[in-house]
PALUMTI-66087 format. One record per residue (C-alpha): x, y, z; residue in one letter. Coordinates in steps of 0.001 Angstrom, whole numbers, plus 500000, padded with zeros to 6 digits. Example, Ala and Ser with C-alpha at 12.3 -4.5 7.8 and 13.67 -1.06 7.14 Angstrom:
! residues 2
512300495500507800A
513670498940507140S
***
This chain:
! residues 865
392668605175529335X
389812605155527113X
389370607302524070X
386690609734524751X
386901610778521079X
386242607506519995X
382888607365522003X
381713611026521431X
382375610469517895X
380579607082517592X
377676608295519674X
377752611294517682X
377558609132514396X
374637607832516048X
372882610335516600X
372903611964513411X
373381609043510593X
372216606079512466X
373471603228513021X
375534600482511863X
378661603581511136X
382608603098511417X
383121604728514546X
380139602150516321X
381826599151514787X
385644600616515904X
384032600801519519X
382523597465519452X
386041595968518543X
387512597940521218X
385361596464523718X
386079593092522442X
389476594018522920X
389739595194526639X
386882592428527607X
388401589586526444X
385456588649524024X
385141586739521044X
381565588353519752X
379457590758521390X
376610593271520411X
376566596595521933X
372806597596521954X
370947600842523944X
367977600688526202X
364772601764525044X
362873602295528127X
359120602414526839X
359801598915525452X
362048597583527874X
364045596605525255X
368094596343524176X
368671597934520381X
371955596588519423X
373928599116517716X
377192597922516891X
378528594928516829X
377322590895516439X
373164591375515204X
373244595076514176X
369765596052514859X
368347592845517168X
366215593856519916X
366822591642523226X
364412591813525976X
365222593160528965X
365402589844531400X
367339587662528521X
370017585810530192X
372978586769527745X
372400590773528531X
375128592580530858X
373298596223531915X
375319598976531518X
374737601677533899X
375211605409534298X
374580606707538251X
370944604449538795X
370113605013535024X
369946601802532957X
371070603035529420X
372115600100527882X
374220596512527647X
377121594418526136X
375135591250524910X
377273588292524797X
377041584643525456X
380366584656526758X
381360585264530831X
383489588013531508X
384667589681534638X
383709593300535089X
386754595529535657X
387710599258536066X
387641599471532162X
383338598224531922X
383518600588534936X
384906603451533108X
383196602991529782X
379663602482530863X
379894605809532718X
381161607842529750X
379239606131527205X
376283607241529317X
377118610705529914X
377693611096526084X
374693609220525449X
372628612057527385X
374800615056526389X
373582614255522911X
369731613307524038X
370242617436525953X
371182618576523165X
368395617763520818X
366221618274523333X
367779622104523390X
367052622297519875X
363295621768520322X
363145624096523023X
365366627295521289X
362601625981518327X
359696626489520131X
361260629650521351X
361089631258517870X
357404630649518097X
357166634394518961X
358544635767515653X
355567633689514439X
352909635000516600X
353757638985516468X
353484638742512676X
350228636875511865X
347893640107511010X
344721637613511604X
343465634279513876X
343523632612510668X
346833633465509829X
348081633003513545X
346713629369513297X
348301628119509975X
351245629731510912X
351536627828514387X
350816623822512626X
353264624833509593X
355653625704512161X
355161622915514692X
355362620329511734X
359270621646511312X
360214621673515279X
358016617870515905X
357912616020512254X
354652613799511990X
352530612236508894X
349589615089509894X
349414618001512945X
345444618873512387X
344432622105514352X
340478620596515146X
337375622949516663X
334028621733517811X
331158622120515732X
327768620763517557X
328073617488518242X
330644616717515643X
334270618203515036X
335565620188511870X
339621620618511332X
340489624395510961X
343650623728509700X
346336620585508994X
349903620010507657X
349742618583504969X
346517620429504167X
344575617601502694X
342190617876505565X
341281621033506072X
336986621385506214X
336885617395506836X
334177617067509496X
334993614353511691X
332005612468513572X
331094613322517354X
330350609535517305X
333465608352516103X
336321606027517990X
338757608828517214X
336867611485518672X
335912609353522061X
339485608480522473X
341366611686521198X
339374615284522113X
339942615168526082X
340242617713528704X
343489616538529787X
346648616746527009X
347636612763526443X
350085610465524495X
348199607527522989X
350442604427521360X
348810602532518902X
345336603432520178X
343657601217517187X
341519604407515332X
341763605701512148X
341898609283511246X
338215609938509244X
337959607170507294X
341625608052505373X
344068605120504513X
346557607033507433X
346992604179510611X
347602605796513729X
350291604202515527X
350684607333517716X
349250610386519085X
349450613914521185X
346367615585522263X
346513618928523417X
343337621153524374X
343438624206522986X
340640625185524839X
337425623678525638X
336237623763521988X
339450623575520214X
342510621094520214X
345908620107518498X
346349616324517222X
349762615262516019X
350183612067514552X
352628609891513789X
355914611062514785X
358804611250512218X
362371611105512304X
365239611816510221X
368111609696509904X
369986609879513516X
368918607322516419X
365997608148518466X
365401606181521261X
361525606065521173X
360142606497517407X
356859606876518930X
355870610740521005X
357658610821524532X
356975612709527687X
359365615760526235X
357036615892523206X
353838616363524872X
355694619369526986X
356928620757524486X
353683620632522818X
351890621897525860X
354433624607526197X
353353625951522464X
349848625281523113X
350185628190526135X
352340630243524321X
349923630333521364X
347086630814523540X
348803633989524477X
349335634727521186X
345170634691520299X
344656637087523384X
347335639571521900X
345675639688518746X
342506639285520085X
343670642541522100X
344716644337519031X
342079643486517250X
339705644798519810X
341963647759520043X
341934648532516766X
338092647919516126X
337232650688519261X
339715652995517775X
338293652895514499X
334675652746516413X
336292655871518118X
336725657729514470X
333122656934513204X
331462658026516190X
333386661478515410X
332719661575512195X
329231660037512376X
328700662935515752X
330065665971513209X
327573664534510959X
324857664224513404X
325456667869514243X
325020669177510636X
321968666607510572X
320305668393513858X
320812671586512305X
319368670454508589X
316433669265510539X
315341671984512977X
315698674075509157X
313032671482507939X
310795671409510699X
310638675417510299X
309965675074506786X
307409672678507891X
305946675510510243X
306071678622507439X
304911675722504587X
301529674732506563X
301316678951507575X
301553679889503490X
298699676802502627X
296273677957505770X
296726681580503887X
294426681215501446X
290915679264500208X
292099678628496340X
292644674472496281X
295059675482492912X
296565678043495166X
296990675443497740X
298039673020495661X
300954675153493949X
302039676426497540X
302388672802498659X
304345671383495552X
307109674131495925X
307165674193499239X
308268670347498774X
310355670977496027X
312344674966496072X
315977674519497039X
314976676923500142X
312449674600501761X
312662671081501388X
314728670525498505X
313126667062496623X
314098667087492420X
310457666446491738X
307119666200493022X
303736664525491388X
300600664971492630X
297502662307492528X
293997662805494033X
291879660606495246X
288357659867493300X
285840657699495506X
283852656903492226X
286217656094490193X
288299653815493537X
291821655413491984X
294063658186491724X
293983660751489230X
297045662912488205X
296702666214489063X
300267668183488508X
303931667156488700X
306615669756489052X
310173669434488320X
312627669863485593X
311731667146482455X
315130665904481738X
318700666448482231X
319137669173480292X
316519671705482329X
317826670964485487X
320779673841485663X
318382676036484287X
315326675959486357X
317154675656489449X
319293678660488782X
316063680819488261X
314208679674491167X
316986680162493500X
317014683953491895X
313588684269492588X
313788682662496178X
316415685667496829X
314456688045496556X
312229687478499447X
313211687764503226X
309987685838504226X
309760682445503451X
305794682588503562X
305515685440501324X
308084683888499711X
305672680622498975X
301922682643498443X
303793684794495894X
305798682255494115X
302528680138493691X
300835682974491856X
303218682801488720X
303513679109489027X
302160677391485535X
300919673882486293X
300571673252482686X
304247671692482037X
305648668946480217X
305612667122483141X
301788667677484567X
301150666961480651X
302033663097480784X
299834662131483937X
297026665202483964X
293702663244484180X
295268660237483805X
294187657246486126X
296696655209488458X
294506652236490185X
296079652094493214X
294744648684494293X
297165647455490773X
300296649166493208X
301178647640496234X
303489651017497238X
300477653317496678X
297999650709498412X
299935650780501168X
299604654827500890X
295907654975500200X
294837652497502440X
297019652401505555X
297789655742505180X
301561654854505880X
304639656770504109X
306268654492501682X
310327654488501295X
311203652675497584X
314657652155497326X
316434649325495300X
315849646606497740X
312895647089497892X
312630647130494215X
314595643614493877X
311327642122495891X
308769643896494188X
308030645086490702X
305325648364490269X
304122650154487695X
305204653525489201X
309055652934488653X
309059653238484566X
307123656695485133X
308973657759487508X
312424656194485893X
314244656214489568X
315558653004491608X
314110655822495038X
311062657795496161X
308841658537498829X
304849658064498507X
303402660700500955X
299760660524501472X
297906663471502251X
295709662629504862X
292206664664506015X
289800664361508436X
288038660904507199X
290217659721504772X
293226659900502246X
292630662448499520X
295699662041497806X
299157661379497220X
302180663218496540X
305166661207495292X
308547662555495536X
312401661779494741X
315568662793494163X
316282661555490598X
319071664454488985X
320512665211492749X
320801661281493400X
320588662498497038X
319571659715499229X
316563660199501221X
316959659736505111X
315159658605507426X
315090662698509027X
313383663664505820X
310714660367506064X
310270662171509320X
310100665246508490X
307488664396505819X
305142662907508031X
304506665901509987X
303687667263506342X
301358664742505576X
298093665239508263X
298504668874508255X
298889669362504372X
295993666869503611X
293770668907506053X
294747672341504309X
294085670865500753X
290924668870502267X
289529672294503534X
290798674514500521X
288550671841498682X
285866671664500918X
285697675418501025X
285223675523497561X
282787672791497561X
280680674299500033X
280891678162498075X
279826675908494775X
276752673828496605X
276287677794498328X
275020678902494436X
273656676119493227X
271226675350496593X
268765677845495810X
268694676496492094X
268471672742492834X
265481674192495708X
263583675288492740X
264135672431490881X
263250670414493622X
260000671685493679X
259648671451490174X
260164668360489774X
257404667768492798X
254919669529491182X
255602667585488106X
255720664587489478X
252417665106491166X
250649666003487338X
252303663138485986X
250955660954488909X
247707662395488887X
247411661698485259X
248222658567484743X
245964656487482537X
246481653376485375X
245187653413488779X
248328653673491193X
248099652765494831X
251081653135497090X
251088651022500739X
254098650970503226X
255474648690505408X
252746648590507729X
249947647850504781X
248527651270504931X
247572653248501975X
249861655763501716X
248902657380498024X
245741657030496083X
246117658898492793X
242554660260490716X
242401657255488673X
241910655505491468X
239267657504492786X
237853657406489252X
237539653262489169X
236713652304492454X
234715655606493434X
236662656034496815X
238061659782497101X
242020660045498443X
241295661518501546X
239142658301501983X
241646655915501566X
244807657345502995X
246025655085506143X
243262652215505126X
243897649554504224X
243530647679500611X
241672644719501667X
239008647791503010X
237238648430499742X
236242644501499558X
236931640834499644X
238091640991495920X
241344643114497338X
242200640678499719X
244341638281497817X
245938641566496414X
246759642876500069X
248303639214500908X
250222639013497138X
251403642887498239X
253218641231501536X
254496638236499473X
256598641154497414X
257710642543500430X
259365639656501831X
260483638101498500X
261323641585496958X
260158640402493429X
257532642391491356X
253942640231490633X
251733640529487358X
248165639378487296X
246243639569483136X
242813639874483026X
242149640447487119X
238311640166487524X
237065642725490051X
233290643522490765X
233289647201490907X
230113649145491358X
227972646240490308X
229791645677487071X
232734642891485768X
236181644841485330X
238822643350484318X
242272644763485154X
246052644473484586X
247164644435487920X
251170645018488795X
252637644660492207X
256119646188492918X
258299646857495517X
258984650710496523X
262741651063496284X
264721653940497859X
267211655913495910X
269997653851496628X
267873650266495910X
268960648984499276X
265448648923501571X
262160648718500393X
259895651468501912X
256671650380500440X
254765648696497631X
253434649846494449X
250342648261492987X
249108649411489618X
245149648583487604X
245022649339484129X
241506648607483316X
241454645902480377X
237647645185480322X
237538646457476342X
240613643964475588X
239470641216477744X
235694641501475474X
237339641430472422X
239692638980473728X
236810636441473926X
235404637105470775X
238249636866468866X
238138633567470585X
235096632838469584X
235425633670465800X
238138631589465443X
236260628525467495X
233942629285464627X
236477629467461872X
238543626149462843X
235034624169463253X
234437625043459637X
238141623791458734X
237421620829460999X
234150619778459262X
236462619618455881X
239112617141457591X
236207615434459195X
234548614549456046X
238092613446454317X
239045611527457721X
235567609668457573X
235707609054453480X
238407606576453834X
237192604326456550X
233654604296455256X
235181603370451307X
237114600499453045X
234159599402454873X
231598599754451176X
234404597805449350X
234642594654451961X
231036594514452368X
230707593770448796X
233921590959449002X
231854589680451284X
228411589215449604X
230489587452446890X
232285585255448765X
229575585058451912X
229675580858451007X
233494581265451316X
234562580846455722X
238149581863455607X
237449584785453297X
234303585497455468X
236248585414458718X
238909587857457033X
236504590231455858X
234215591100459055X
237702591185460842X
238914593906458458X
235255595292458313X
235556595160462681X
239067597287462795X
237707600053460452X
234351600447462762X
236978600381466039X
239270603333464128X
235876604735462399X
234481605087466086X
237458606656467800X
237956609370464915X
234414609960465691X
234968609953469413X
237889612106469441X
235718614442466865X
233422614859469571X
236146615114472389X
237470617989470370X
234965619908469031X
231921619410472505X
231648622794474526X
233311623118477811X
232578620106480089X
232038620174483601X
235516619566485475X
235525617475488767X
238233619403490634X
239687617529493965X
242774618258495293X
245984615097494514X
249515614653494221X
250733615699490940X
253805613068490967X
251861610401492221X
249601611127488900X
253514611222486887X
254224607678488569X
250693606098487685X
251642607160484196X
255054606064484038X
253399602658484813X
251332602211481994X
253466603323479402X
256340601496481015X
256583598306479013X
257055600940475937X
259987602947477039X
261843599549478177X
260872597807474646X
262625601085473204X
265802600765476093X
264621604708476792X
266453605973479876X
264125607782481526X
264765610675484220X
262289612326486615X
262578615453488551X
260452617154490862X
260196619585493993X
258453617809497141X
254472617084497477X
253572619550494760X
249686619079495027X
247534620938492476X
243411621375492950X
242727620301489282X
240063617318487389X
242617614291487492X
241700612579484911X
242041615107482326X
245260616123483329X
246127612329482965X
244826612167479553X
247381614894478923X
250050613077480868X
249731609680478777X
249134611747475040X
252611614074475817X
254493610686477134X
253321608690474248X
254334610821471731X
257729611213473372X
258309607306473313X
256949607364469504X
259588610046468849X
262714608983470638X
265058606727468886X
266268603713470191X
268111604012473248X
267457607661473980X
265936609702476641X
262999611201478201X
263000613225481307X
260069614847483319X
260505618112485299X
257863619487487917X
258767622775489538X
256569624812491700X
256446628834491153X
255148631541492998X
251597631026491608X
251942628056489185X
253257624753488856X
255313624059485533X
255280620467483915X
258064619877481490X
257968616387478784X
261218616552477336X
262464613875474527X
265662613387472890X
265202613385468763X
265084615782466163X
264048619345466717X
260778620244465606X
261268622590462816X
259652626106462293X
257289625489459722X
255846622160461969X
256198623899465392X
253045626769464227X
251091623832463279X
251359621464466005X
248528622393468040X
245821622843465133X
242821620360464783X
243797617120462231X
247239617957461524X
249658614834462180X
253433614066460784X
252675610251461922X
250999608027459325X
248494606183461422X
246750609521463413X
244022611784463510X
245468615317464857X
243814615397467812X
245668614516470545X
247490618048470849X
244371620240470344X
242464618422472689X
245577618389475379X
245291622577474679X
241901622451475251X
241837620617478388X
244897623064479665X
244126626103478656X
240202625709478546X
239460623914481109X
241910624499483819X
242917628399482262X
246800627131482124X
249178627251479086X
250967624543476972X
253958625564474455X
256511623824472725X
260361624657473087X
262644622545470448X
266705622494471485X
269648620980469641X
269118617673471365X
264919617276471345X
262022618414471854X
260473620062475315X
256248620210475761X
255385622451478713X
252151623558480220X
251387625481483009X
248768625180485123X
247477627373487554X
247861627018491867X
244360626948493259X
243077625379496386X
239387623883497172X
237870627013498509X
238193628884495108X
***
């Protein structure tokens, strides 16, 4: 008989320590012993790997394939489970019969009962699952659990994020959060809809130094699966060290029961949430209730409110009525209420009152009394007129903001209020996004901007809050206000307008009486001017013709009203046509010294052409044209003119004498050299050369003498180009202003063409150019400016250099004055002359800090005048 002890005990060894042990080694002998054999190695069959381990025995450890020719299979039923390897031939007997059947059955009795273990393990799953409070809890729960029943390097709990994966949870929990790649080997091979066993399936777990040389993959569900990895074992045989067929169910078998587990608590938690849902709504409902019944109180305080402020005409009385109606613990209850009006002039807010207790201390106090007072009256309209009468608006509160103004474009709350005529709800979010100047007046983190709203537009505002109460204000009491805010605005709009109208009521048959005052006045005033005034509208009939008028030009008003201007003759034409220019260009016109024939005698007026604004300057109704007769100045005018004519030709006959002395003493001295040396041909030659300059310079002092001081010559007048003229100029001179390196700049409106004599307004031209050469330094620059104006063209010679001082400037244009050494004074006086004289235009002189600017002006004419 065989010792059954011996082989339960040995495969029990096994089992549990491994092998080689003492109770293998004692079998091995044994079957040595009944065999007949020398050596052998008894060795197990690893299926997988169709492979024999030897376990006891010659080469503890060896693995023999399957088809080697020294292996004897031992059997149990049709079950391979293992072999006696030996090179030496034995017979099998009863005894290898005997052996190989109870070394098998102990061999699976031990395989059953670790297999048992697993399964009563994953059985105790459910203590697990009933008390994890959470999923999250539930889930580390389940992998620290499953890494005690199935032992591997990492069990990773993995979800689907996207594209890519994310690990909820792992044991050991170095990987929790890792993201692992949608693109990766791992995840193509691993996350499948099917659970699997992979053996060395060459991936690597997320880039970590762990090598996968097995795997179970278990779905979850179709966004959520359970990895184990590398299996473990303890000391004891196993016969596959990689996962086997009972793993994976066993796995799968947890994966279901855990499943279950998330709909339980799923269920609970859903449970739970609708039962607490379940209180709230009660509680929220009861609340509602005591809400409905808070607000139908409102909205009849809303009713009796806009009943008390349609009571009476008063705007103060209105006023008052409105602010406690917003702010008496028996209407709408707010802690404090400030009132701003809208002023159109002024495009802000004014304070108006503010109503409320001042500070902490008041609040006990006030409130007490007013509920007294509110006590005492059934009504809650009577109630409201009455307590208004007694109200005194002239608090600490109303103190700080009375007349004080709040720009409500600098506010975005009370923009919003003003201008969109919305209610605004400040709270402290709001506050965390935006910053206002109303929150350190007000010093609360909540109030309500009501705007009071009339027929046209927003009058006002009335902000309100809760700041000693701390009451929160709802959205039933935003409602509730809006209601207030058309039909208060309207009362306090028509309490306003009321009194408005009463006011303009008085006043109307005062300002009538003014009014036609002030038209009776006006009338004398107009009547009397000293100046002619003519008034013609749009259409360029005379609409007004005051007695001056009727006085100068001997035309009556009833004459002249609906003519027209150009009527009384052709000298009033131009004026009609300059009267239409001002309409269109809406700029007044001046004409000095207007000559008009008037009765067979020269006038000479001071004629003004204006436009006829209406009170608000936006249209032009007419135009106004004005003649102040300035025949008297105009005479006197000339001869002061002439006087001084007189005066400077005495002056000039002074400087003529001294400017002719020193040519004609040259000339007397060289004359003489030259009768002493007349035998002498060098000195000869010198002499009537020197004698020949001073004629040339004697002649053109002489001729510029005459240039100067001859009367008025006759002009040939044609009409030309006035920049062609500039560019013929700029050609002669311009070897002069490159020999100097002058940058020079010119700058003029298109084909300005002036009706003028040419070539004295050349002569001009060259002098002004050539004295701006002779006065710019080296390297500097001139620039010439032609603008056109309404009636004249403007000419500007500027040069760089140093300003013409004040003392030099009043001189500039008098006869014989130079600052140059080599000159005879002329050239500026006789430039004046030929402007001003000849072609009635004007020349000036304007210095800056950089140079020096000569300007005339001449006149715009064409070839019929």
């Amino acid at each position: 008989m065989i010792e059954f002890s011996l082989i339960y005990n040995a495969v029990k060894d096994l089992f549990e320590i491994g092998y080689p042990n003492e109770n293998l080694e004692r079998l091995a002998n044994l079957l040595r012993e009944k065999l007949n054999i020398k050596e052998l190695g008894l060795s197990l069959y690893e299926e997988r790997k169709n492979i024999y381990r030897i376990i006891a025995g010659k080469d503890v450890g060896k693995k023999v394939p399957a088809n080697d020719k020294d292996v004897i299979p031992l059997y149990f039923g049709d079950k391979k489970i293992g072999a006696i390897i030996s090179n030496e031939k034995f017979e099998k007997n009863d005894f290898f019969d005997e052996f190989s059947n109870i070394f098998g059955l102990v061999c699976d009795l031990f395989l059953i009962e670790k297999r048992k273990e697993k399964l009563e393990n994953i059985l105790q799953l459910t203590d697990i699952f009933e008390k994890s409070q959470d999923l999250f809890e539930l889930k580390r729960n389940f992998v620290e659990k499953l890494s005690e029943y199935l032992p591997s390097d990492l069990i990773v709990l993995v979800g689907k994020k996207g594209e890519d994966f994310f690990v909820e949870y792992s044991q050991p929990k170095d990987f929790v959060g890792k993201i692992i790649p949608g693109f990766s080997d791992f995840s193509f091979f691993v996350f499948k809809k099917q659970p699997q066993i992979l053996i060395k399936p060459s991936v690597n777990f997320i880039n970590s130094d762990l090598v996968v040389k097995s795997l179970i993959s278990v779905p979850v569900d179709e966004k959520q699966w359970l990895v184990f990895i590398n299996k473990r074992h303890g000391e004891g045989y196993i016969p596959d060290k990689s996962y086997e067929d009972f793993d994976l169910d066993l796995v799968i078998s947890a994966v279901k029961r855990f499943n279950l587990a998330i709909s339980r608590l799923v269920f609970y938690e859903n449970l739970k949430s609708e039962v607490e849902k379940l209180n709230v709504l009660k509680k929220e409902h009861e609340k509602l209730i005591e809400g409905q019944k808070e607000q139908l109180r409102k909205m009849s305080i809303v009713h009796y409110l806009s009943q008390a402020m349609r009571s009476s005409n008063d705007p103060n009385n209105v006023l008052k009525i409105f602010l406690i109606g917003l702010t008496s613990g028996r209407t709408l209850g707010f802690n404090r209420a400030l009132l701003l009006l809208k002023d159109n002039e002024k495009n802000a807010l004014i304070g108006k009152a503010w109503i409320g207790p001042a500070n902490e201390k008041e609040v006990d106090t006030i409130w007490k009394k007013a509920n007294q007072r509110a006590m005492k009256y059934a009504d809650i309209v009577q109630y409201l007129r009455e307590e208004s009468l007694g109200l005194d608006l002239n608090n600490e509160l109303t103190q700080k903001i009375r007349n004080k103004i709040f720009p409500y474009r600098s506010s975005k709350f009370l923009e919003r209020a003003v201008l969109r005529r919305k209610i605004v709800h400040v709270n402290k979010k709001v506050l965390v996004e935006e910053l206002d100047y109303l929150v350190p007046l007000l010093d609360t983190d909540e109030f309500v901007i009501v705007p009071l709203i009339g027929k046209n537009d927003t009058i006002g505002v009335v902000i309100l809050d809760n700041k000693y109460s701390k009451h929160k204000i709802s959205n039933v009491d935003v409602e509730i206000l809006r209601l207030i805010s058309d039909s208060a605005g309207l009362a306090i709009e028509n309490s306003l307008n009321y009194k408005e109208l009463k006011d303009k009521t008085i006043n109307l048959e005062k300002q009538k009486n003014l009014v036609e005052f002030l038209k009776e006045f006006s009338e004398l005033i107009l009547q009397n001017l000293s100046a002619a005034v003519i008034v013609i509208s749009k259409n360029g009939n005379i609409s007004e013709w005051n007695s001056r008028a009727e006085y100068y030009f001997g035309r009556n008003k009833e004459q002249m009203i609906e003519k027209r201007l150009a009527d009384l003759g052709s000298e009033f034409e131009d004026i009609e046509s300059m009267a239409f220019e001002v309409l269109k260009m809406k700029e007044e016109i001046k004409l000095s010294n207007y000559l008009i024939p008037v009765m067979g005698q020269e006038k000479y007026f001071d004629v003004s052409i204006s436009p006829l604004w209406d009170a608000e300057r936006i249209l032009i109704k007419g135009i106004i044209v004005t003649f102040e007769d300035v025949t008297e100045r105009v005479i006197l005018e000339k001869e002061r003119k002439k006087q001084e004519k007189l005066a400077v030709l005495g002056e000039m006959a002074a400087r003529v004498v001294h400017e002719l002395r020193n040519p004609i003493s040259v000339l007397g001295g060289f004359i003489k050299r030259l009768e002493k040396y007349i035998d002498d041909e060098n000195k000869r030659r010198k002499y009537i050369k020197i004698i020949s300059d001073e004629i040339v310079r004697l002649e053109g002092i002489v001729s510029e003498i005459l240039e100067f001081s001859r009367d008025r010559r006759i002009t040939e007048f044609v009409l030309f180009n006035l920049n062609e003229l500039i560019s013929e100029v700029y050609i002669l001179l311009e070897d002069k202003i490159k020999d100097k390196n002058i940058l020079f700049e010119f700058k003029a409106d298109e084909n300005v063409e002036v009706y003028a004599d040419k070539q004295r307004l050349k002569q001009v031209l060259i002098n002004l150019i050539q004295n701006a050469i002779d006065e710019t330094p080296y390297g500097g620059k001139i620039s010439i400016e032609v603008k056109k104006c309404l009636n004249t063209v403007k000419i500007k010679v500027w040069n760089q250099g140093t300003p013409i001082p004040r003392d030099i400037l009043e001189k500039l244009f008098i006869p014989f004055f130079t600052t140059k050494v080599h000159g005879t004074g002329l050239g500026l006086p006789i430039c004046k002359k030929i402007i001003e004289d000849e072609h009635d235009g004007k020349i000036w002189v304007e210095p800056d800090e950089n140079g020096n600017a000569f300007i005339f002006e001449l006149p715009l004419k064409d070839e019929e005048e």
